[in-house]
C-alpha positions as CSV (number, residue, x, y, z in Angstrom):
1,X,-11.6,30.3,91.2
2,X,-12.6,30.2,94.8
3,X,-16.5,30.1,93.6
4,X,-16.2,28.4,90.5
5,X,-17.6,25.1,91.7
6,X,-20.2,26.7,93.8
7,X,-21.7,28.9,91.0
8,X,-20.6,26.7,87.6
9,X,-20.8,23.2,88.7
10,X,-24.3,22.3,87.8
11,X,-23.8,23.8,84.2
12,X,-20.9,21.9,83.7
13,X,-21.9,18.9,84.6
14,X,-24.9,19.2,82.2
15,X,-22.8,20.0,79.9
16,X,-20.2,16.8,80.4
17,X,-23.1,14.4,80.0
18,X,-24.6,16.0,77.0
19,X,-21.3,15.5,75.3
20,X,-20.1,12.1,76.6
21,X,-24.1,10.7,76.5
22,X,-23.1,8.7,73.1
23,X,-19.5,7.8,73.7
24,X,-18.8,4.2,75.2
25,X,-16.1,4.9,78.1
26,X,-16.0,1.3,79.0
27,X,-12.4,-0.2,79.7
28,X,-10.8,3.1,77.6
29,X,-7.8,5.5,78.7
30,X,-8.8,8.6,78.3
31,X,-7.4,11.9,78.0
32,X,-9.7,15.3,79.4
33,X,-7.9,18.4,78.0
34,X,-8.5,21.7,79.7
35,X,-10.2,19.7,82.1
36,X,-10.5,21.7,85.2
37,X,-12.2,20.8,88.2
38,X,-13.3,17.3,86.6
39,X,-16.8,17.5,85.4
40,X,-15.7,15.8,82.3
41,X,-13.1,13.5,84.1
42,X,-15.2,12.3,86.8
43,X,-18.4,11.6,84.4
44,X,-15.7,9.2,82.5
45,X,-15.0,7.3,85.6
46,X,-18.6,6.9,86.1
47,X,-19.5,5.9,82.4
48,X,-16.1,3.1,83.6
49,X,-13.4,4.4,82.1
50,X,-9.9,2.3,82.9
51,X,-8.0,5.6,83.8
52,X,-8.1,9.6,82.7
53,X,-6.0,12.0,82.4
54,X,-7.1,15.2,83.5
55,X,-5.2,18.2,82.2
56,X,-4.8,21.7,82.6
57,X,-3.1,24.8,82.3
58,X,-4.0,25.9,85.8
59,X,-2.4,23.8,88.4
60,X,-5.5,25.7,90.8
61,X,-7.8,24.1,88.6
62,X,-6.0,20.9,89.0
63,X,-5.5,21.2,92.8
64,X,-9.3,21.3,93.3
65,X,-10.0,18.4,90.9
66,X,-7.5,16.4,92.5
67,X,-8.8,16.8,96.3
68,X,-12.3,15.6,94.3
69,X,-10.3,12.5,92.9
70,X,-9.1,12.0,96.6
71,X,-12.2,12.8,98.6
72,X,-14.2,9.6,96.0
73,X,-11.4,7.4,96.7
74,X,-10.2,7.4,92.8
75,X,-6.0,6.1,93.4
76,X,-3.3,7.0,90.3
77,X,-4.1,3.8,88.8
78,X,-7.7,5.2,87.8
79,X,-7.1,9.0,87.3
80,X,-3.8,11.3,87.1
81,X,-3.6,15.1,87.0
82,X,-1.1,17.1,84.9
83,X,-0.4,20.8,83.9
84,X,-0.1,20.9,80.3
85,X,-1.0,23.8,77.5
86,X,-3.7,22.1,74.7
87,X,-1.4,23.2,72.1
88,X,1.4,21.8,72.8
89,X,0.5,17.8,74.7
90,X,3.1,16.3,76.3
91,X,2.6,12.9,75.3
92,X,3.8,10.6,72.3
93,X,1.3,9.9,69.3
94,X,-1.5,7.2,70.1
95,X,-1.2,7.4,74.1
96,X,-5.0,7.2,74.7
97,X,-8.1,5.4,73.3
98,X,-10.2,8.8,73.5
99,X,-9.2,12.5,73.6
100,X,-12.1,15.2,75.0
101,X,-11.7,18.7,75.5
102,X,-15.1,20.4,77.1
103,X,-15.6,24.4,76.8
104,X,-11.9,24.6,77.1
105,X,-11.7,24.6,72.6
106,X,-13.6,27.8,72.9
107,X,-10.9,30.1,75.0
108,X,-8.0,29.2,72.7
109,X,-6.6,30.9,70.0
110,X,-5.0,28.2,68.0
111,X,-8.4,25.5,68.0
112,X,-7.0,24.0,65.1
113,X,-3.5,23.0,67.1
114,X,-5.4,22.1,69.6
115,X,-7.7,19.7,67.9
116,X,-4.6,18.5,65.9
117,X,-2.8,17.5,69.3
118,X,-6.3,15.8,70.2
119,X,-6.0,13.8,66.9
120,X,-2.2,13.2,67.1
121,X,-2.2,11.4,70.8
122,X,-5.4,9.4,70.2
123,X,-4.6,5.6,69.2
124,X,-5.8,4.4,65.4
125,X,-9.6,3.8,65.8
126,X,-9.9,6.2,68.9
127,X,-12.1,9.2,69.3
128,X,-11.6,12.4,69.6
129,X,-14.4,14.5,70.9
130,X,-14.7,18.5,70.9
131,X,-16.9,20.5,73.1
132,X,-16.9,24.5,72.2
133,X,-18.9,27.9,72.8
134,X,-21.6,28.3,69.8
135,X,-22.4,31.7,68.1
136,X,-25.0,32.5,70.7
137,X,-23.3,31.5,73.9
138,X,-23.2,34.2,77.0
139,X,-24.1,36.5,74.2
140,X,-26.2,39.2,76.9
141,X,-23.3,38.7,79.0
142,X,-20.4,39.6,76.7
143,X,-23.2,42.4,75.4
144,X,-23.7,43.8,79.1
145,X,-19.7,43.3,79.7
146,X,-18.7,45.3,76.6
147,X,-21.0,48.4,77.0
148,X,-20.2,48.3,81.1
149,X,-16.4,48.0,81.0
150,X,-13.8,50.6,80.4
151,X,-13.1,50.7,76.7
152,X,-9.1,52.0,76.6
153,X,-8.6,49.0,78.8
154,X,-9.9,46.2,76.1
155,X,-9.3,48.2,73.1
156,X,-6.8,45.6,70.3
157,X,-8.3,42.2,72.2
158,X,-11.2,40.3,72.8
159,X,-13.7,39.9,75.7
160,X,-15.9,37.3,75.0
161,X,-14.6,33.2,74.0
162,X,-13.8,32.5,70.2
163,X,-17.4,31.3,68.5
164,X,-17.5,28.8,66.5
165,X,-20.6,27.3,64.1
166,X,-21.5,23.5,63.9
167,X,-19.4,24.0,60.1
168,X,-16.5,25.3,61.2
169,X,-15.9,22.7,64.4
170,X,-16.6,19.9,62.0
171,X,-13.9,21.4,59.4
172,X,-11.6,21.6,62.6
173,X,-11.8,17.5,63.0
174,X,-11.1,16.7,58.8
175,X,-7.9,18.8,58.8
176,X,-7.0,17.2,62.0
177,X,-7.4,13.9,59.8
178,X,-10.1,12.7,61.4
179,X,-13.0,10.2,60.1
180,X,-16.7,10.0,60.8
181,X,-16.9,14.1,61.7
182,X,-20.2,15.0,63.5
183,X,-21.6,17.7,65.5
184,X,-24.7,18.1,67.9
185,X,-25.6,22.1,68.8
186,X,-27.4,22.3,71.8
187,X,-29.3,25.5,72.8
188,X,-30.4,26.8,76.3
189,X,-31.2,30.2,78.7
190,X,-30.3,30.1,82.4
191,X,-32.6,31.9,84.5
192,X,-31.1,34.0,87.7
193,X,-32.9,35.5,90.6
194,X,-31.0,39.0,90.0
195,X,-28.7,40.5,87.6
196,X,-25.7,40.6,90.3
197,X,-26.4,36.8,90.1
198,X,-26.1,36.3,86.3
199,X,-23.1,38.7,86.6
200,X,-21.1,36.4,89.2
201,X,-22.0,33.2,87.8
202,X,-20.6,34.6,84.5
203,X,-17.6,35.8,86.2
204,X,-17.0,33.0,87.6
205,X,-17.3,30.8,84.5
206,X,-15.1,32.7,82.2
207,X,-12.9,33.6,84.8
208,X,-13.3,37.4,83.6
209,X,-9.3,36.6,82.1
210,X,-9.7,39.9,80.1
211,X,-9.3,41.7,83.8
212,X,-5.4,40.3,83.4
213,X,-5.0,43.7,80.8
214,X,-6.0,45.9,83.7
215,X,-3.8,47.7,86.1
216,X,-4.5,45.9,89.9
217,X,-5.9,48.6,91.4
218,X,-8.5,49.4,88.4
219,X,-10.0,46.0,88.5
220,X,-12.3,45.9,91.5
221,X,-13.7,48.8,90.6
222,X,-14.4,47.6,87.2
223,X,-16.0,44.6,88.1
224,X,-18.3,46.3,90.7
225,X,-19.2,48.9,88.3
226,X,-20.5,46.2,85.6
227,X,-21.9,44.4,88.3
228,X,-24.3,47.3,89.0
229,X,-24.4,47.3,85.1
230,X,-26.4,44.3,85.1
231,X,-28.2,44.8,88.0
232,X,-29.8,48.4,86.5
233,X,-30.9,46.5,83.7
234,X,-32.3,43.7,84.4
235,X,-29.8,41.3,83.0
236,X,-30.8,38.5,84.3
237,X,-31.1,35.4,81.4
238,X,-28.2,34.1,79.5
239,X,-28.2,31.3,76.7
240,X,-25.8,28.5,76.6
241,X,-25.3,27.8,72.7
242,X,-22.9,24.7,73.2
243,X,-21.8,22.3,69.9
244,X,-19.9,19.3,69.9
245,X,-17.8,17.6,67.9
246,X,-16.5,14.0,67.2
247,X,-14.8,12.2,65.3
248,X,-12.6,8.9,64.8
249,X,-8.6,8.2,64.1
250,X,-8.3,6.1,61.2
251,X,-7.5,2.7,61.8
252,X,-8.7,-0.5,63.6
253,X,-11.4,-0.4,66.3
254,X,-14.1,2.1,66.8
255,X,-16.0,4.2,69.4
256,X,-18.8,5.7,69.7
Protein backbone atom coordinates (compact mmCIF):
# COMPACT_ATOMS: atom_id res chain seq x y z
CA UNK A 1 0.00 0.00 0.00
CA UNK A 2 2.65 2.40 1.05
CA UNK A 3 4.21 2.21 -2.68
CA UNK A 4 1.27 1.60 -4.62
CA UNK A 5 0.92 5.13 -6.09
CA UNK A 6 4.58 5.48 -6.63
CA UNK A 7 5.02 2.21 -8.58
CA UNK A 8 1.16 1.71 -10.09
CA UNK A 9 -0.11 5.17 -10.72
CA UNK A 10 0.95 5.69 -14.28
CA UNK A 11 -0.67 2.27 -15.32
CA UNK A 12 -3.72 3.13 -13.77
CA UNK A 13 -4.23 6.11 -14.97
CA UNK A 14 -3.75 4.81 -18.52
CA UNK A 15 -5.92 2.50 -17.80
CA UNK A 16 -8.90 5.00 -16.45
CA UNK A 17 -8.70 6.95 -19.62
CA UNK A 18 -8.73 4.08 -21.93
CA UNK A 19 -12.03 3.04 -20.28
CA UNK A 20 -13.76 6.32 -19.63
CA UNK A 21 -12.33 7.82 -23.34
CA UNK A 22 -16.02 7.19 -24.89
CA UNK A 23 -18.24 7.83 -21.87
CA UNK A 24 -19.77 11.46 -21.60
CA UNK A 25 -19.24 12.42 -17.74
CA UNK A 26 -20.80 15.72 -18.15
CA UNK A 27 -23.29 16.87 -15.36
CA UNK A 28 -23.62 12.81 -14.15
CA UNK A 29 -23.40 11.29 -10.54
CA UNK A 30 -21.28 8.75 -10.62
CA UNK A 31 -20.46 5.82 -8.71
CA UNK A 32 -16.42 4.25 -8.89
CA UNK A 33 -16.55 0.82 -7.31
CA UNK A 34 -13.34 -0.65 -5.96
CA UNK A 35 -12.12 2.57 -6.65
CA UNK A 36 -8.94 2.94 -4.67
CA UNK A 37 -6.66 5.66 -4.69
CA UNK A 38 -8.92 7.52 -7.49
CA UNK A 39 -7.44 7.09 -10.85
CA UNK A 40 -10.92 6.39 -12.09
CA UNK A 41 -12.65 9.02 -9.70
CA UNK A 42 -10.47 11.83 -10.30
CA UNK A 43 -10.49 11.31 -14.32
CA UNK A 44 -14.46 11.64 -13.87
CA UNK A 45 -14.04 14.95 -12.23
CA UNK A 46 -11.90 15.97 -14.98
CA UNK A 47 -14.18 14.66 -17.85
CA UNK A 48 -17.01 17.16 -15.29
CA UNK A 49 -18.70 14.91 -13.57
CA UNK A 50 -21.42 16.56 -10.96
CA UNK A 51 -20.22 14.31 -8.00
CA UNK A 52 -18.58 10.61 -7.47
CA UNK A 53 -18.60 8.23 -5.30
CA UNK A 54 -15.60 6.55 -4.68
CA UNK A 55 -15.77 3.18 -2.96
CA UNK A 56 -13.85 0.64 -1.47
CA UNK A 57 -13.25 -2.19 0.63
CA UNK A 58 -10.05 -0.78 2.03
CA UNK A 59 -10.56 2.28 4.07
CA UNK A 60 -6.28 2.62 3.35
CA UNK A 61 -7.15 2.88 -0.08
CA UNK A 62 -9.72 5.35 0.70
CA UNK A 63 -7.63 7.38 3.09
CA UNK A 64 -5.05 8.10 0.35
CA UNK A 65 -7.75 8.95 -2.29
CA UNK A 66 -9.30 11.25 0.01
CA UNK A 67 -6.01 13.36 1.06
CA UNK A 68 -5.89 13.45 -3.10
CA UNK A 69 -9.64 14.83 -3.10
CA UNK A 70 -8.36 17.35 -0.41
CA UNK A 71 -4.96 18.28 -1.63
CA UNK A 72 -7.12 19.40 -5.49
CA UNK A 73 -9.60 21.24 -3.48
CA UNK A 74 -12.53 18.67 -4.58
CA UNK A 75 -15.34 19.57 -1.23
CA UNK A 76 -18.31 16.68 -0.41
CA UNK A 77 -20.48 18.30 -2.78
CA UNK A 78 -18.16 17.08 -5.78
CA UNK A 79 -16.73 13.72 -4.53
CA UNK A 80 -17.54 11.41 -1.28
CA UNK A 81 -15.52 8.34 -0.07
CA UNK A 82 -17.13 5.24 1.42
CA UNK A 83 -16.13 1.64 2.45
CA UNK A 84 -18.36 -0.67 0.83
CA UNK A 85 -17.88 -4.53 -0.48
CA UNK A 86 -18.93 -4.65 -4.57
CA UNK A 87 -21.15 -7.34 -3.78
CA UNK A 88 -23.19 -6.15 -1.55
CA UNK A 89 -23.71 -1.78 -2.44
CA UNK A 90 -25.15 0.04 0.04
CA UNK A 91 -27.32 2.17 -1.79
CA UNK A 92 -31.13 1.94 -3.06
CA UNK A 93 -31.78 0.99 -6.86
CA UNK A 94 -31.18 3.89 -9.45
CA UNK A 95 -28.87 6.17 -7.12
CA UNK A 96 -26.46 7.10 -9.84
CA UNK A 97 -26.45 8.09 -13.59
CA UNK A 98 -23.23 5.78 -14.23
CA UNK A 99 -21.67 2.89 -12.33
CA UNK A 100 -17.68 1.96 -13.11
CA UNK A 101 -15.75 -0.53 -11.57
CA UNK A 102 -11.79 -0.45 -13.02
CA UNK A 103 -9.52 -3.69 -12.41
CA UNK A 104 -11.34 -4.10 -9.24
CA UNK A 105 -14.10 -6.92 -11.41
CA UNK A 106 -11.09 -9.03 -11.85
CA UNK A 107 -10.10 -9.83 -7.95
CA UNK A 108 -13.65 -10.90 -7.06
CA UNK A 109 -15.17 -14.08 -6.87
CA UNK A 110 -18.77 -13.34 -7.42
CA UNK A 111 -18.29 -10.78 -10.88
CA UNK A 112 -21.65 -11.59 -11.76
CA UNK A 113 -23.05 -10.07 -8.11
CA UNK A 114 -20.95 -7.58 -8.60
CA UNK A 115 -21.91 -6.45 -11.99
CA UNK A 116 -25.57 -7.10 -10.93
CA UNK A 117 -25.19 -4.48 -8.00
CA UNK A 118 -23.62 -2.18 -10.80
CA UNK A 119 -26.81 -2.64 -12.83
CA UNK A 120 -29.21 -2.54 -9.86
CA UNK A 121 -28.05 1.15 -8.41
CA UNK A 122 -27.69 2.75 -11.97
CA UNK A 123 -30.84 4.96 -12.86
CA UNK A 124 -33.02 3.76 -16.16
CA UNK A 125 -30.96 4.88 -19.18
CA UNK A 126 -27.61 5.03 -17.12
CA UNK A 127 -24.47 3.13 -17.83
CA UNK A 128 -22.74 0.73 -16.36
CA UNK A 129 -19.16 0.29 -17.30
CA UNK A 130 -16.73 -2.81 -16.44
CA UNK A 131 -13.08 -2.74 -16.53
CA UNK A 132 -11.38 -6.43 -15.79
CA UNK A 133 -7.99 -8.50 -16.14
CA UNK A 134 -7.97 -10.28 -19.76
CA UNK A 135 -6.62 -13.90 -20.38
CA UNK A 136 -3.10 -12.66 -20.90
CA UNK A 137 -2.76 -10.08 -18.04
CA UNK A 138 0.50 -10.29 -15.69
CA UNK A 139 0.65 -13.70 -17.17
CA UNK A 140 4.96 -13.91 -16.69
CA UNK A 141 4.31 -12.64 -13.40
CA UNK A 142 1.71 -15.08 -11.96
CA UNK A 143 4.15 -17.73 -14.11
CA UNK A 144 7.40 -16.48 -12.15
CA UNK A 145 5.18 -16.16 -8.80
CA UNK A 146 3.87 -19.81 -9.05
CA UNK A 147 7.13 -21.66 -9.78
CA UNK A 148 9.06 -19.24 -7.08
CA UNK A 149 6.66 -19.46 -4.12
CA UNK A 150 6.19 -22.17 -1.59
CA UNK A 151 3.69 -24.58 -2.98
CA UNK A 152 1.92 -26.15 0.55
CA UNK A 153 1.37 -22.56 1.29
CA UNK A 154 -1.13 -21.85 -1.96
CA UNK A 155 -2.06 -25.29 -2.48
CA UNK A 156 -6.63 -25.34 -2.67
CA UNK A 157 -6.58 -21.35 -3.86
CA UNK A 158 -5.56 -19.10 -6.41
CA UNK A 159 -2.59 -16.68 -7.08
CA UNK A 160 -3.23 -14.84 -9.88
CA UNK A 161 -6.84 -12.47 -10.56
CA UNK A 162 -9.90 -14.27 -12.08
CA UNK A 163 -9.50 -13.94 -16.17
CA UNK A 164 -12.05 -13.20 -18.07
CA UNK A 165 -12.46 -13.11 -22.21
CA UNK A 166 -14.17 -10.19 -24.15
CA UNK A 167 -17.40 -13.14 -24.31
CA UNK A 168 -17.67 -13.79 -21.04
CA UNK A 169 -17.61 -9.97 -19.59
CA UNK A 170 -20.19 -9.20 -22.19
CA UNK A 171 -22.45 -12.26 -20.92
CA UNK A 172 -21.82 -10.69 -17.37
CA UNK A 173 -23.74 -7.23 -18.57
CA UNK A 174 -27.07 -9.31 -20.37
CA UNK A 175 -27.73 -11.25 -17.24
CA UNK A 176 -27.20 -8.16 -15.28
CA UNK A 177 -30.16 -6.97 -17.68
CA UNK A 178 -28.32 -4.68 -19.38
CA UNK A 179 -28.79 -3.19 -23.04
CA UNK A 180 -26.30 -2.10 -25.72
CA UNK A 181 -23.42 -4.76 -24.22
CA UNK A 182 -19.92 -3.98 -25.78
CA UNK A 183 -16.37 -4.68 -25.02
CA UNK A 184 -12.98 -3.12 -26.22
CA UNK A 185 -9.67 -5.66 -25.29
CA UNK A 186 -6.74 -3.77 -25.10
CA UNK A 187 -3.25 -5.36 -25.17
CA UNK A 188 0.21 -4.14 -23.92
CA UNK A 189 3.97 -5.22 -22.34
CA UNK A 190 5.63 -2.94 -19.68
CA UNK A 191 9.15 -2.83 -19.90
CA UNK A 192 11.38 -2.66 -16.45
CA UNK A 193 14.98 -1.79 -15.99
CA UNK A 194 15.42 -5.13 -13.76
CA UNK A 195 13.54 -8.09 -12.77
CA UNK A 196 13.39 -6.85 -8.86
CA UNK A 197 11.58 -3.92 -10.64
CA UNK A 198 8.91 -5.95 -12.50
CA UNK A 199 8.64 -7.93 -9.29
CA UNK A 200 7.76 -4.80 -6.96
CA UNK A 201 5.73 -3.08 -9.29
CA UNK A 202 3.65 -6.33 -9.55
CA UNK A 203 3.64 -6.59 -5.88
CA UNK A 204 2.51 -3.62 -5.48
CA UNK A 205 -0.39 -3.79 -7.93
CA UNK A 206 -1.97 -6.91 -6.82
CA UNK A 207 -1.14 -6.27 -3.47
CA UNK A 208 0.44 -9.95 -3.30
CA UNK A 209 -3.20 -10.78 -1.16
CA UNK A 210 -2.33 -14.46 -1.50
CA UNK A 211 0.64 -13.68 1.18
CA UNK A 212 -2.62 -13.35 3.73
CA UNK A 213 -2.48 -17.59 3.68
CA UNK A 214 1.02 -17.44 5.01
CA UNK A 215 2.18 -17.62 8.54
CA UNK A 216 3.84 -13.83 9.46
CA UNK A 217 7.03 -14.79 9.88
CA UNK A 218 7.26 -16.99 6.49
CA UNK A 219 6.26 -14.08 4.31
CA UNK A 220 9.26 -11.87 3.96
CA UNK A 221 11.16 -14.53 3.25
CA UNK A 222 8.90 -15.63 0.64
CA UNK A 223 8.72 -12.47 -1.07
CA UNK A 224 12.52 -11.99 -1.05
CA UNK A 225 13.09 -15.37 -2.34
CA UNK A 226 10.75 -14.71 -5.58
CA UNK A 227 12.12 -11.54 -5.75
CA UNK A 228 15.52 -13.09 -6.49
CA UNK A 229 13.26 -15.47 -8.63
CA UNK A 230 12.81 -12.86 -11.04
CA UNK A 231 15.89 -11.23 -10.89
CA UNK A 232 17.85 -14.75 -11.91
CA UNK A 233 15.81 -14.94 -14.83
CA UNK A 234 15.49 -12.13 -16.41
CA UNK A 235 11.87 -11.45 -15.80
CA UNK A 236 11.66 -8.29 -16.74
CA UNK A 237 8.39 -7.64 -19.37
CA UNK A 238 4.83 -8.07 -18.39
CA UNK A 239 1.61 -7.65 -20.60
CA UNK A 240 -1.38 -5.77 -19.52
CA UNK A 241 -4.37 -7.71 -21.44
CA UNK A 242 -7.17 -5.30 -20.06
CA UNK A 243 -11.10 -5.50 -21.62
CA UNK A 244 -13.89 -3.37 -20.92
CA UNK A 245 -17.27 -3.60 -20.76
CA UNK A 246 -20.40 -1.38 -21.14
CA UNK A 247 -23.51 -1.38 -21.28
CA UNK A 248 -26.97 0.70 -20.68
CA UNK A 249 -30.08 0.27 -18.02
CA UNK A 250 -33.16 0.20 -19.88
CA UNK A 251 -35.18 3.05 -19.92
CA UNK A 252 -35.14 6.84 -20.84
CA UNK A 253 -31.95 8.74 -21.59
CA UNK A 254 -28.64 7.37 -22.77
CA UNK A 255 -24.84 7.55 -22.34
CA UNK A 256 -22.23 6.91 -24.00
Amino acid sequence: MTKYDALCLDLQSRVARLQLQSVDMRGKHVLDVGGGTGALTFLALEMGAASVTCGDISSRMLAAAKDKGDAQGYGPDRVTFRELDAESLPFPPESFDIALTGMTLGMLPRQQVAVSELARVTRRGGLVCVGTHGPEHYWEAVDASLRAVDKRRILGYRLEFWPRTDTEVEAMLIRAGLTDARTTRVVWRNDFPSGADAHDFFAAVSAMWWYAKFPPEDIAPQIDRTRRYFEDHGIKRLTDDVIFGYGQKRGRGAHA
